[in-house]
LUMKOL-157968 format. One record per atom (N, C-alpha, C, O): x, y negated, z. Coordinates in steps of 0.001 Angstrom, whole numbers, plus 500000, padded with zeros to 6 digits. Each point is the difference from the previous one (the first is absolute). Example, Ala and Ser with C-alpha at 12.3 -4.5 7.8 and 13.67 -1.06 7.14 Angstrom:
513190505690507800499110498810500000500900498800500000501036500019500665498614498931498615500820498810500060499230498910500730500509498892500169
! end
This chain:
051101563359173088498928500625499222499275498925499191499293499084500421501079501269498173498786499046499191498813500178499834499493501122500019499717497555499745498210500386500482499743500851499140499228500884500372501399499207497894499225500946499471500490501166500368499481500947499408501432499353501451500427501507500218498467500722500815499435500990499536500126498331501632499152499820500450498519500765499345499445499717498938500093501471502214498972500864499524499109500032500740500546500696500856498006499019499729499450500242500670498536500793500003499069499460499402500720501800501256499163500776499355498443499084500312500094498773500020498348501946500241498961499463500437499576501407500430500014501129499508499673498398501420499039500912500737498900499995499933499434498912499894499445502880500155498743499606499998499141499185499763499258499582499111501171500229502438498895498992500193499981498549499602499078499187500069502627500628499331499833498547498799499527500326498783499603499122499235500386501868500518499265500360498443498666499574499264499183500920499989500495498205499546498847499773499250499607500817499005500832500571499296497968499562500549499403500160498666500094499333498746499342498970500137501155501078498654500681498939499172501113499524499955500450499291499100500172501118502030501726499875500134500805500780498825499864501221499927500784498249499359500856500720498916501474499209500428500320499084500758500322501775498352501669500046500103500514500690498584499480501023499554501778498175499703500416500453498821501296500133499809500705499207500623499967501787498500500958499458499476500350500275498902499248500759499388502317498639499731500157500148498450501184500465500386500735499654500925499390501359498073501212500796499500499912500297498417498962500168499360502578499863500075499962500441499025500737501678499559501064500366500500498557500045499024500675501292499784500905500077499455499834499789498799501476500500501577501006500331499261500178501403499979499286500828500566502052499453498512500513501133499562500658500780501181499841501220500052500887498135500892499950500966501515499043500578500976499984501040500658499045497714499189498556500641500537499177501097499151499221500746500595500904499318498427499606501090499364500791500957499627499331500910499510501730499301500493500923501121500382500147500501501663499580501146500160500768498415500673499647499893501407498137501142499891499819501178500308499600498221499373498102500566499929500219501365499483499645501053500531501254498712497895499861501170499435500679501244500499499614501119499662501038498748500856501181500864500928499201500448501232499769501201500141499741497795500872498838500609501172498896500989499532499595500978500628499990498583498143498717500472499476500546501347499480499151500837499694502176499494500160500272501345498828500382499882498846500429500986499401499505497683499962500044499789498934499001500540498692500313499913498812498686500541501610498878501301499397499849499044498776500277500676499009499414498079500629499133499193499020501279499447499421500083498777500115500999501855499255500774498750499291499281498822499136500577498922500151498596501044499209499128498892499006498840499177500797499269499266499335500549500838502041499415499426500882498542499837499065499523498866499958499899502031499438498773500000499499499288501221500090499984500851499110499326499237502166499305501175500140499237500623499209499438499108499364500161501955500249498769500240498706499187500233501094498975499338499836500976501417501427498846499991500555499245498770500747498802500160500234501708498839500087500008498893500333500137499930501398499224499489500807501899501110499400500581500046501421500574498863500650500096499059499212500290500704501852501155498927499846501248500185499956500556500759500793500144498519498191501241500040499728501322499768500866499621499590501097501263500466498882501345499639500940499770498459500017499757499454501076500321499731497619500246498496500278498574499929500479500105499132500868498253501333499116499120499811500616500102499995501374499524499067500647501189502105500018500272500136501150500862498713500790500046499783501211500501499580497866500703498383500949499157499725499826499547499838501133499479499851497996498828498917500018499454500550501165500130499250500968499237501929499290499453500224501483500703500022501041499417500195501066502145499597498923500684499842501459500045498351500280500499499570501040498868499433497817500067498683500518498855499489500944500072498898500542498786502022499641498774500230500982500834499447501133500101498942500621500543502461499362500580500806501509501296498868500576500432499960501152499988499223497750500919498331500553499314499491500455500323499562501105498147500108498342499529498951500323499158500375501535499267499150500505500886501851499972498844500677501133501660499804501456500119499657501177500633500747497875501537500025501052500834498747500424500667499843501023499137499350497981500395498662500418499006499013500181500336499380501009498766500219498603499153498975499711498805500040501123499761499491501095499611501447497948498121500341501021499903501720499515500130500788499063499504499049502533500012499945500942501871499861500620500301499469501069500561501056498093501788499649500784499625501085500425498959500655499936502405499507500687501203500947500736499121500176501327499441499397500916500919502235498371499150500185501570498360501209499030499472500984500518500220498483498240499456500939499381499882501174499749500897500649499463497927499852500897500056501595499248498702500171499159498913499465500219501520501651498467499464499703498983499520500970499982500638500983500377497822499157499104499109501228500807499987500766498598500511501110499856498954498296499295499569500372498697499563499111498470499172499094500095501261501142498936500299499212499051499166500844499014499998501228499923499197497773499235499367500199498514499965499213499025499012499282499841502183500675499191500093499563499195499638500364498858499503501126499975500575498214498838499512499949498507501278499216499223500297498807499932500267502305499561500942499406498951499901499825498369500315500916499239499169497686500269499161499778499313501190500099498278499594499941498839501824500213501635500470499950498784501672500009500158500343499220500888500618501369498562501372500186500670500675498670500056499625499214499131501366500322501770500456498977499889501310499933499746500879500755500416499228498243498830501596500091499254501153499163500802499873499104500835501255501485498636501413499366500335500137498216499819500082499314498981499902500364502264499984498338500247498368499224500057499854498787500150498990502216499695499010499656500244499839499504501893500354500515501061498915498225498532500032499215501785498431500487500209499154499748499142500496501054502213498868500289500790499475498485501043500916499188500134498003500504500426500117499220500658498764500914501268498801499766499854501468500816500831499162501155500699499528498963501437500687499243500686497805501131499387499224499371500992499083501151500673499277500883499539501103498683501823498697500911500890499168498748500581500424498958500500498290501466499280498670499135500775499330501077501255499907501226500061499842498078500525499597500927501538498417500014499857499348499062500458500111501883498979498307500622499712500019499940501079500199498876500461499606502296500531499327500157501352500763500582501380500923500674499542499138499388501805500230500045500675499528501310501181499219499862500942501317501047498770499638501275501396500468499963501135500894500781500325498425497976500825500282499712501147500262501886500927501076500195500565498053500711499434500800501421500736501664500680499705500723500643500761499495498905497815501062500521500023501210499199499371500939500431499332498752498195501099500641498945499423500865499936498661501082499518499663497653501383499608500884499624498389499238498803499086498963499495500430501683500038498135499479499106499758499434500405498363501158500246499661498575499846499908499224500210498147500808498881499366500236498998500676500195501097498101500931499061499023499175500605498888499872501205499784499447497544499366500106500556498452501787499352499506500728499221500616499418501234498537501646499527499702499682500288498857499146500754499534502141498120499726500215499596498325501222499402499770500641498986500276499428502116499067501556499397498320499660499217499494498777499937500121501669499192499205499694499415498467501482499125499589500914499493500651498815500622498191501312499693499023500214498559500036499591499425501008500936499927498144500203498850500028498516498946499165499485498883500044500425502125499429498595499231499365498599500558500610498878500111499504501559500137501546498829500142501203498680501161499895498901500223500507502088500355498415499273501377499546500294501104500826501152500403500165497433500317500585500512501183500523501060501197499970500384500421498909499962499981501962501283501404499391499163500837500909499175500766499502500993499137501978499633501010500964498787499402501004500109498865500464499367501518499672498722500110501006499504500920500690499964501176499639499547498332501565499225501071501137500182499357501353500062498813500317500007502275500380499730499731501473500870500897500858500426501040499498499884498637501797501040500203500695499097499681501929499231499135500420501435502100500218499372500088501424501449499831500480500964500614499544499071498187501742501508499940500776499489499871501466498928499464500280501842501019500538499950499729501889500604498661499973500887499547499276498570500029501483500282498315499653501462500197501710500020501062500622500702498062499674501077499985500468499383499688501446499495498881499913500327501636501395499215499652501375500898498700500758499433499131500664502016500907499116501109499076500653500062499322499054499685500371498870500855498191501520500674498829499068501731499836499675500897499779500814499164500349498211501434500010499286500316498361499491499282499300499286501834500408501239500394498804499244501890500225500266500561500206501077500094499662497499501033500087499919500481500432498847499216499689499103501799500940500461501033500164499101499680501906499638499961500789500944499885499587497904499845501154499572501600500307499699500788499137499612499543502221500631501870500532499781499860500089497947499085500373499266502159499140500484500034499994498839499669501045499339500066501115500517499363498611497737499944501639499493501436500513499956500900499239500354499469502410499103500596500331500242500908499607498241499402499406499103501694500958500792500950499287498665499390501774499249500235500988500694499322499131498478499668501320499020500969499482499210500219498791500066500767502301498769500820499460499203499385501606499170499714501094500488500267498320497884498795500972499500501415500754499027501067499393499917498751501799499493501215500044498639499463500848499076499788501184500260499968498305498664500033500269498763500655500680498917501177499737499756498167501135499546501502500163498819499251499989498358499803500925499211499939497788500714499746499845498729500963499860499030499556500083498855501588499737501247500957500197499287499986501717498960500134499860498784499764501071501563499881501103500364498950500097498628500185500285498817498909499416501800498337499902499273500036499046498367499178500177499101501883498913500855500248499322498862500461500875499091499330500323499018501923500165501244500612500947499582499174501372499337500036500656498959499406499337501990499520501674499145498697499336498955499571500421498926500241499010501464498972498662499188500328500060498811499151500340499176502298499315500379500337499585498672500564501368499454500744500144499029498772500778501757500197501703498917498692500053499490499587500862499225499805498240501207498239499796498911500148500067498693500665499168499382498697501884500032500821499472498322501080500551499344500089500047498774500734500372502001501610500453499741499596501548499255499208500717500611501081499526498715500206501980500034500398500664500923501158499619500172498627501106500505500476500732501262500928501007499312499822500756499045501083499040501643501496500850499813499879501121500179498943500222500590501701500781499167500588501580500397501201499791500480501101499624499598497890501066502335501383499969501031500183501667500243499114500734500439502085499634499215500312500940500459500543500117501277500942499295500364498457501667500444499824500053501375500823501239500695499738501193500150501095498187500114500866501135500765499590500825501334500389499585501092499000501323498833499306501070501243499503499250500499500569499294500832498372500597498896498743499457500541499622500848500807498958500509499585501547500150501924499992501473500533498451499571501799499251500745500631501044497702499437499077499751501303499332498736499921500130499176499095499033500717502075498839499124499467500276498818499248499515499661498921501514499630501949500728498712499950499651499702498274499219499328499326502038501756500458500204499490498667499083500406499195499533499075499336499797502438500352499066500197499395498832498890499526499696499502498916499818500372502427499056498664499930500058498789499472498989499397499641502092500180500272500801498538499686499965500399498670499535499114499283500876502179499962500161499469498556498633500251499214499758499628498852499207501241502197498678499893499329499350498687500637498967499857499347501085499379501346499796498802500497500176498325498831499558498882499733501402502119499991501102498693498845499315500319498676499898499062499211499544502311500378499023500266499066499100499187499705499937499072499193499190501472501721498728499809500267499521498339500055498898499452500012502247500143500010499948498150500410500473499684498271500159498835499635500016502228499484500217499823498780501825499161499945500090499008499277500660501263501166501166499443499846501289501004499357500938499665499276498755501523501222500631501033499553499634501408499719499310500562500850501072500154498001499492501304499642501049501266500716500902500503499330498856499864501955501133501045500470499793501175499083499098500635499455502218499322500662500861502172499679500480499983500879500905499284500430498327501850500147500159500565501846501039501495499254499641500844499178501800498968501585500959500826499572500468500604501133500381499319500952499639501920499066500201500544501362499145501429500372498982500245499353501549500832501885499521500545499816498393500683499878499450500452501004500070499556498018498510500139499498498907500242501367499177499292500580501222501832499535499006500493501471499883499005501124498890499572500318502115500074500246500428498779500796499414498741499720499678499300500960500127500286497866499478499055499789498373499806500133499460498952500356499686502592499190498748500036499957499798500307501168498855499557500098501446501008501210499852499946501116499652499020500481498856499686500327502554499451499809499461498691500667498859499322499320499263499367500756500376500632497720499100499461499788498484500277500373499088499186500147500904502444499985498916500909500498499909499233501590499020499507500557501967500576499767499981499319501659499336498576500626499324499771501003501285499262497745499580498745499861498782499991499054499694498817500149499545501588499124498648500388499499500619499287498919499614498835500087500991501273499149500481498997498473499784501026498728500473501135499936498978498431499394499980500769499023500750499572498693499845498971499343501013502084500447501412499903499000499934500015498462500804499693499120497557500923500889499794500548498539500482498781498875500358500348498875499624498406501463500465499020499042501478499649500027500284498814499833500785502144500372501145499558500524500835501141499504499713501196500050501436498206499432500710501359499731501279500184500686500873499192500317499017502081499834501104500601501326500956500608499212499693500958499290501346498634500747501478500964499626500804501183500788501056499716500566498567501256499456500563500904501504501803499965499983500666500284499005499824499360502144501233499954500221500413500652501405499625499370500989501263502076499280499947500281500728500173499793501532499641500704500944501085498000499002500286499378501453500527498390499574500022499750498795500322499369501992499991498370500255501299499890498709499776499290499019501047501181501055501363499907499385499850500076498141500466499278499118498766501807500850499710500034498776498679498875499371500118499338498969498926500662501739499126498823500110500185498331499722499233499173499507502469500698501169500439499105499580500540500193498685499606499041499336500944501550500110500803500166498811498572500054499097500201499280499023498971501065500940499103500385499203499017498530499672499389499753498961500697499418502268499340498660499638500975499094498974499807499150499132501017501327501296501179499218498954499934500026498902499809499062499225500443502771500420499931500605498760498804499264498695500117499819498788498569499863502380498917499199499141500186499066499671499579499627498905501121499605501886500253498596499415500746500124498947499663499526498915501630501239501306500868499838498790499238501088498238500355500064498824498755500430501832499232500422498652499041499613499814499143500679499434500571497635501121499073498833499405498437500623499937499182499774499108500586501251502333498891500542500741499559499220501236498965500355500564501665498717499853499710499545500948500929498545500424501228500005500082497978498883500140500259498425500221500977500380501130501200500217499831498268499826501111500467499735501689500442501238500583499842501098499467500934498619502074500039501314500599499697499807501040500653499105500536498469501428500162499551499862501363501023501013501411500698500986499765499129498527501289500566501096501213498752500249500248498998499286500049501277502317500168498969500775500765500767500202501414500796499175500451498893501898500108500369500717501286501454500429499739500196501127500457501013498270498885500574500763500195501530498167500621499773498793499911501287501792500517500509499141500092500468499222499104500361500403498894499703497958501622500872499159498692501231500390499453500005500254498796501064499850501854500844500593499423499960501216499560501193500166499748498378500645500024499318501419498749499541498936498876500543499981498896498605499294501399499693499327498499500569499399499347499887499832498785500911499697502035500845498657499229501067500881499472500140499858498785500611500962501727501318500472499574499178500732498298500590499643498981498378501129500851499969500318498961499677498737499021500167500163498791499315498423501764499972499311499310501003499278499136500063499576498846500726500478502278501808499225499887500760500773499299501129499577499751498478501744499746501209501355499931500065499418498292499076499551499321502323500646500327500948499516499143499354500218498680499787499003499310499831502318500192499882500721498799498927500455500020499721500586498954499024499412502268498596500101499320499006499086501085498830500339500179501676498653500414499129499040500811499536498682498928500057499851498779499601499546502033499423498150499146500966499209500344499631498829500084501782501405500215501224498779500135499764498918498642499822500255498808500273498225502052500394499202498824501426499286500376500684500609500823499672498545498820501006499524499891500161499091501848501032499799500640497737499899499672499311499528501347500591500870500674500442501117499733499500497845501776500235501125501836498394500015499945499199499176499557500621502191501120499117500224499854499162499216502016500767499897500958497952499777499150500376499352501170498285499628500076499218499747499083500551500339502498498653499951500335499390498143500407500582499029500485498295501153499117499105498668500639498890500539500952499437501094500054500448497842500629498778500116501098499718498965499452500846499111499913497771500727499528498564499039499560499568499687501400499580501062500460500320497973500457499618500002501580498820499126499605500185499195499088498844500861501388498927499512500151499733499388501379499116500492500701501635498411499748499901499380501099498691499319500243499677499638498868499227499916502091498974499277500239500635498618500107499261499079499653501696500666500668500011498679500733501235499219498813500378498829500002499944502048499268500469499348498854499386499635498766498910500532499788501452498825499503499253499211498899499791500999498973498846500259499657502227500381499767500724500855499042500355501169500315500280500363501142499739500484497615500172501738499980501859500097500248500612499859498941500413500392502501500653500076500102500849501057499630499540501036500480501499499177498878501150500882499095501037499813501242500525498937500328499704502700500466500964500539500484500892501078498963499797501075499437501355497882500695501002501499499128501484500047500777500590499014500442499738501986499598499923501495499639499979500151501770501003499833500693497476500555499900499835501297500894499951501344500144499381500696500804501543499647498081498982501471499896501354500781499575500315500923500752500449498847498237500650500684498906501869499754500670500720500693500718499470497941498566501558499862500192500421499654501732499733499009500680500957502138499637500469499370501456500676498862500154499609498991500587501303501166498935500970498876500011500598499156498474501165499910499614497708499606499807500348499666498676501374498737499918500288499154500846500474501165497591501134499040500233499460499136498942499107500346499226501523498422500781499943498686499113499084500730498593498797499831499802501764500661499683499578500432498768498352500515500077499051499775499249501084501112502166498493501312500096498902498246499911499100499708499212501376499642501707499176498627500615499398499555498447498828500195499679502489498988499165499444499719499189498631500960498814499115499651499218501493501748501340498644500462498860498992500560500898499184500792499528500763498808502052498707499467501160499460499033499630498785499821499917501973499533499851499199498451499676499234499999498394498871499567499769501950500956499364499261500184498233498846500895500306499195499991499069500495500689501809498975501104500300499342499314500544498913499899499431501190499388501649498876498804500292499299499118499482498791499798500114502062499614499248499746499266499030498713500384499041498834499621499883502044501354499491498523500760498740498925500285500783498926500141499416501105499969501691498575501039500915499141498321500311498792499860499804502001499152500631499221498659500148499404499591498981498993499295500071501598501127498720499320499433498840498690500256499449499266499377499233500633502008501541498215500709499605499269499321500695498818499898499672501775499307501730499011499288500582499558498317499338499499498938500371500980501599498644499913498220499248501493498944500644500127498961499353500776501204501630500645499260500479501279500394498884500656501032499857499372497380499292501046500176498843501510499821501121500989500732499962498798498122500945501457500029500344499868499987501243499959498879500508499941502199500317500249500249501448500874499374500929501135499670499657498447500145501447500726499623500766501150501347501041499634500876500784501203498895498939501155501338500632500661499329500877500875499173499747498634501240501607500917500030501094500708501108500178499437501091500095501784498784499968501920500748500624499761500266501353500719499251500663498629501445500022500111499748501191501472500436501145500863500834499726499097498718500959501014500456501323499557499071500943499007499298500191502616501056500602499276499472501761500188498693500074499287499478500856501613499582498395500209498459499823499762499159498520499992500587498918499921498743501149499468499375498959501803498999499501499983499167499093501017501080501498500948499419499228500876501656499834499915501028500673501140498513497771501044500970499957500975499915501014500590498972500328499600502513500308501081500430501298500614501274499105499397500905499423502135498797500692500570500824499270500474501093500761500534500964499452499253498928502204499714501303500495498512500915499824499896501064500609499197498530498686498540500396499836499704500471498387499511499194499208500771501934500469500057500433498203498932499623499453499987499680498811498968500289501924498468500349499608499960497799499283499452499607498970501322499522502064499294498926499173501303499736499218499990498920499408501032501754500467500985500035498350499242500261499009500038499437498906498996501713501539499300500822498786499149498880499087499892499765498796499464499571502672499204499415499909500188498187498685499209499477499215502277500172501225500111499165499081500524500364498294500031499256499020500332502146501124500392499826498929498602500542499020499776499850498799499538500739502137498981500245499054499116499051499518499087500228499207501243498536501361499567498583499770501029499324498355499719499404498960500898500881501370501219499458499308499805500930498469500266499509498903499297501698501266499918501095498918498445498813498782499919499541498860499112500525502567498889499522499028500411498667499451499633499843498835501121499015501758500170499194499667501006499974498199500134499182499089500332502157501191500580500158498612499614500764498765500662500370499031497786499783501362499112500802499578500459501804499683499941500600498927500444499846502244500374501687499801498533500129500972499499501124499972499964498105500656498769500317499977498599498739500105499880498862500452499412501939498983498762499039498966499081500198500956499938500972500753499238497950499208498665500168499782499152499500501901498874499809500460502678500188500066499267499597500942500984498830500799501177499697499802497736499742501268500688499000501258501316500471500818499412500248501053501216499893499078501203500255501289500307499405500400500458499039499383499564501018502331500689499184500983500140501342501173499139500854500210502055499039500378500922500283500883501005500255500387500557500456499002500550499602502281499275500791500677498578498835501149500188498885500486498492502024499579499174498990500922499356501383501091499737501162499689500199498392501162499535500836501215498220500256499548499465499753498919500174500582501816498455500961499588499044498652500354499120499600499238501219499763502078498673498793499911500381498690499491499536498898500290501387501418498903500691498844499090499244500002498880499684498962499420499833502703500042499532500331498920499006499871499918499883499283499007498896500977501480498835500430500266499342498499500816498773500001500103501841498964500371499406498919501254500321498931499290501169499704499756497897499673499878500656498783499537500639498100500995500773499048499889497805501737501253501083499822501663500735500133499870500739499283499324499563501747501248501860500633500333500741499377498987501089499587500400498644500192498294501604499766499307499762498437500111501015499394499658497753499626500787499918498923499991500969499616501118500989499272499916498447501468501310500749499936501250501630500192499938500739499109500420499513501491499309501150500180499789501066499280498783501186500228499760497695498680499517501102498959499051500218501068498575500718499556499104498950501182500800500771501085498813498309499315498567498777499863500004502678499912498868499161499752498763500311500939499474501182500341499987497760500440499355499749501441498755499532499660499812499322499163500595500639501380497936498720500273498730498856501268500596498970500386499448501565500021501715499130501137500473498783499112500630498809500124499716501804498893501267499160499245500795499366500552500986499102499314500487501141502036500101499480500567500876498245500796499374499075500448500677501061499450497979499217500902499327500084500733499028499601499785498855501316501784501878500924501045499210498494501027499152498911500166500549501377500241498401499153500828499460500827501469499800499512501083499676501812498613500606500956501137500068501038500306500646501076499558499598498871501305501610501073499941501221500750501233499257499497501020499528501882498568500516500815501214499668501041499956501343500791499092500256498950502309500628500556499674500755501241500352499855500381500173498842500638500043502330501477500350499767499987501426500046500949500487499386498379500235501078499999502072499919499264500700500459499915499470501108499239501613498943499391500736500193499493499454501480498966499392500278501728500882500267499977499745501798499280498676499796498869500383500298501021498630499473499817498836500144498408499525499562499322499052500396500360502127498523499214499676499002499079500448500615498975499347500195501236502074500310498931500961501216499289499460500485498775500006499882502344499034501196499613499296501029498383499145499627498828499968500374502190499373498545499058498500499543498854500642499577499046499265499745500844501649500149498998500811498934498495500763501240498779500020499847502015500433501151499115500347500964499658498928501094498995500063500707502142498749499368498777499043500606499287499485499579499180499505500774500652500274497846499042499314499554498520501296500211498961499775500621501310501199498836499049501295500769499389499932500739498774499966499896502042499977501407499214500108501350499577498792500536498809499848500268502167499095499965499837498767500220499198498792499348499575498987500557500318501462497890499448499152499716498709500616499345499417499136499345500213501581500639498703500911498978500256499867498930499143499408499345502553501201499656499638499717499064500128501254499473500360500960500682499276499130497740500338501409499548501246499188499140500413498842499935500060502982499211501159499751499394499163501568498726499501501073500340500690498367498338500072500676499158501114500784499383500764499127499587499605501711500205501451500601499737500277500335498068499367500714499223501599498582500613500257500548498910501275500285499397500883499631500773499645500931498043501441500217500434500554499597498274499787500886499173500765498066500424500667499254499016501043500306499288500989500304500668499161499726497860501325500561499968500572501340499057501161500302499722497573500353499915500177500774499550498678500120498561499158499134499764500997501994499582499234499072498437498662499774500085499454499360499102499608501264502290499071499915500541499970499763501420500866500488500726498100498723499769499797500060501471499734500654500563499284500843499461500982499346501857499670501440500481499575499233501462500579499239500775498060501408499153498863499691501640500612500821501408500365501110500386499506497872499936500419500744501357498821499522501170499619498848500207499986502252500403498860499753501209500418500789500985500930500802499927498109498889501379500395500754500961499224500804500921499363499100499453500143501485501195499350500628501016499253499214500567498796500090500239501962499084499990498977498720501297499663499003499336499654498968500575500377501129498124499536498665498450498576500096500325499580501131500247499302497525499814498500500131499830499916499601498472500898499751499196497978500265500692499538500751498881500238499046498733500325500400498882499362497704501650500794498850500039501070500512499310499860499844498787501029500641501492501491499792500014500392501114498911500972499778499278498464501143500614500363501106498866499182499518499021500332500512498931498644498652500930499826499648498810501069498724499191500235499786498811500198499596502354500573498499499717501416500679499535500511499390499061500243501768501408500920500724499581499998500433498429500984499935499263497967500433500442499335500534499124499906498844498950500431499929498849498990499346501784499486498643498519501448499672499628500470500354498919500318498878502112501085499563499804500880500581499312500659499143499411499917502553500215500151500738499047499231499665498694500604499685498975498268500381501084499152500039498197500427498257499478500059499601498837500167499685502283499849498435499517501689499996499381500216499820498801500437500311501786501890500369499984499294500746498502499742499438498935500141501476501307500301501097498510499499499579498944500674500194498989498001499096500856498972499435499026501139498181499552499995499553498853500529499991501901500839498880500204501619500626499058500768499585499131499082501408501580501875500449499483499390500301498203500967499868499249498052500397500155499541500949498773499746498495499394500557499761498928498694499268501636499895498733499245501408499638499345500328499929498816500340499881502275501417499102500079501014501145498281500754499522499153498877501637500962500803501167499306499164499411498434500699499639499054497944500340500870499397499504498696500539499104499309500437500129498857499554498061502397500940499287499459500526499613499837499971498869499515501198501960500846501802499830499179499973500706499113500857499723499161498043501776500418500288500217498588499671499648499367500570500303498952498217498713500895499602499026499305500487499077499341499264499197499427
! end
């Protein structure tokens, strides 16, 4: 045991009058996410108008309650009652230096009076007042159990994104049966956040129900009546191709209903493209907005489906500002096994970009998943890429594979996944039932940014 591990409380009856105890902390961005999350999150701008105290105020008043638990009186404290004064909000990386002085002493019920004080670095007040504690009756000397490891997650990624639909014109998404809450909500959600103008297509009554249900009011929205999901799909189409409508959204009805009228030969949005889905993943613990393709669409794509997976990636990275992506091949080894198709695929689709049949981005594989993503793992393991173990685009080997990768990052890791589907002369949104609210907008932006991106790029080459 090292001496500074070493805690020892005071008792009572060592307590003086004039006895103080301090300490300094600085606030970071976990401690105030951590606060804001306990607290409810009620104050995003941590500036009360009533002059309440704020979430980051509230660490400033839990550094009292350190200094009463470790210091003075120590372990072994109980904290009767607290009156503070929070004289002004405190900011991200601002250092507190918090002191209790021991006013007076209630020998009947062995508590002790603290005036206590914040102050900043320039010794200017933040928080002030006073604080009643039971002073500790036994003597403590020893080792306090570590705090516990909190690991916090974020999705500002997410929040960037719909960020830069600031400004943009909001598109016309035609919305395929918008028939239950899920989706209903999501495309007046995606409105209302100004990113997109829905045409709710589908059947009429059905639609104002649920909205009657969900208290939404439609009057700014125009509804196309379509008698059931099938036609609903054909009918979002129909808008696009009569230059009524940007985007196509899924409502309540299944993906494959939408897509097949999308894909259909002689009145869908076919381009010359496989048509083929991305997951936008919004990982916490990654640096970057991660590109899963194809989870959704091609089961078993061949050499060819892969290369216009990868041109679909490609263009969708580019709205994120990333001119030349990094594309990891994934499979289960990181060398070619010519009993293993997936890393054949994998080199020649290396070999393709290298001969430029495809542009615009990084390729390396075949590389296993923490080859891609770890820059450990591929250190550990001796392997040189241009990926470096920091992929911005996993293309995996098939449906099955992609799932997988797609729902652990879900559950396991808190991340979301935005859905969108590439490939055809418009993007088409895809959300889901269990999407928060986060996630159908980031679905949403990521469509207007793609479409507003694809209309630039169309200006100038005719230019």
């Amino acid at each position: 045991m090292n001496a500074d591990d070493i805690v020892a409380n005071q008792t009572f009856e060592e307590i003086e009058i004039g006895d103080s105890a301090s300490v300094t902390r600085t606030l970071t961005r976990d401690d105030a996410a951590l606060v804001d999350a306990l607290s409810g999150g009620a104050d995003p701008t941590h500036a009360s108008p009533l002059g309440l105290p704020t979430a980051r105020s509230l660490w400033g008043g839990a550094l009292t309650s350190a200094v009463f638990g470790t210091k003075l009186p120590g372990p072994g404290t109980i904290c009767v009652n607290q009156s503070l004064q929070f004289h002004r909000p405190i900011g991200i990386g601002e250092t507190l230096t918090t002191t209790v002085t021991v006013r007076a002493k209630v020998p009947a019920s062995k508590s002790i009076i603290f005036d206590c004080e914040s102050v900043d670095a320039n010794r200017t007040s933040v928080i002030s007042g006073k604080a009643e504690v039971i002073a500790p009756t036994e003597k403590f000397v020893g080792r306090l159990g570590s705090a516990p490891h909190i690991r916090l997650f974020r999705h500002e990624k997410y929040e960037m994104l719909i960020a830069r639909c600031q400004g943009l014109t909001p598109l016309v998404a035609a919305v395929a049966h918008p028939c239950d809450d899920a989706s209903l909500s999501a495309a007046i959600e995606a409105a209302q956040a100004g990113i997109i103008v829905p045409r709710l297509i589908g059947p009429a009554a059905r639609i104002r129900a649920v909205a009657e249900r969900l208290e939404i009011d439609l009057a700014a929205y125009e509804i196309n009546d379509a008698p059931h999901s099938h036609a609903a799909a054909e009918k979002a189409v129909e808008a696009v191709r009569a230059g009524m409508a940007d985007l196509v959204m899924k409502g309540s009805l299944h993906t494959d209903e939408l897509l097949s009228a999308v894909v259909h030969k002689e009145t869908g949005l076919r381009t010359k493209r496989r048509v083929s889905h991305c997951f936008i993943m919004d990982v916490p613990s990654y640096p970057n907005p991660l590109i899963i393709t194809d989870a959704a669409i091609n089961i078993y794509p061949s050499l060819e489906d892969k290369a216009d997976i990868i041109r679909n990636a490609i263009d969708l990275a580019a709205t994120f500002g990333l001119v030349h992506p990094r594309i990891a091949i994934l499979s289960a080894v990181e060398t070619i096994n010519p009993k293993i198709q997936t890393t054949l695929d994998a080199a020649a689709l290396c070999k393709m970009a290298d001969r430029g049949q495809i542009r615009g981005g990084i390729l390396d594989g075949p590389l296993a998943l923490d080859n891609a993503i770890s820059k450990t793992a591929a250190d550990i393991k001796g392997i040189v890429s241009p990926i470096d173990g920091q992929a911005d685009i996993l293309v995996v080997p098939d449906l099955e594979a992609g799932n997988m990768v797609y729902k652990n990052l879900s559950f396991l890791a808190d991340a979301d996944g935005a859905g969108i589907v590439l490939g055809a002369r418009v993007p088409i949104i895809l959300t889901s039932r269990a999407d928060q609210l986060r996630t159908r907008l980031a679905s949403c932006a990521v469509a207007s940014l793609y479409a507003h991106a694809q209309r630039a790029s169309l200006s100038t080459a005719a230019e």
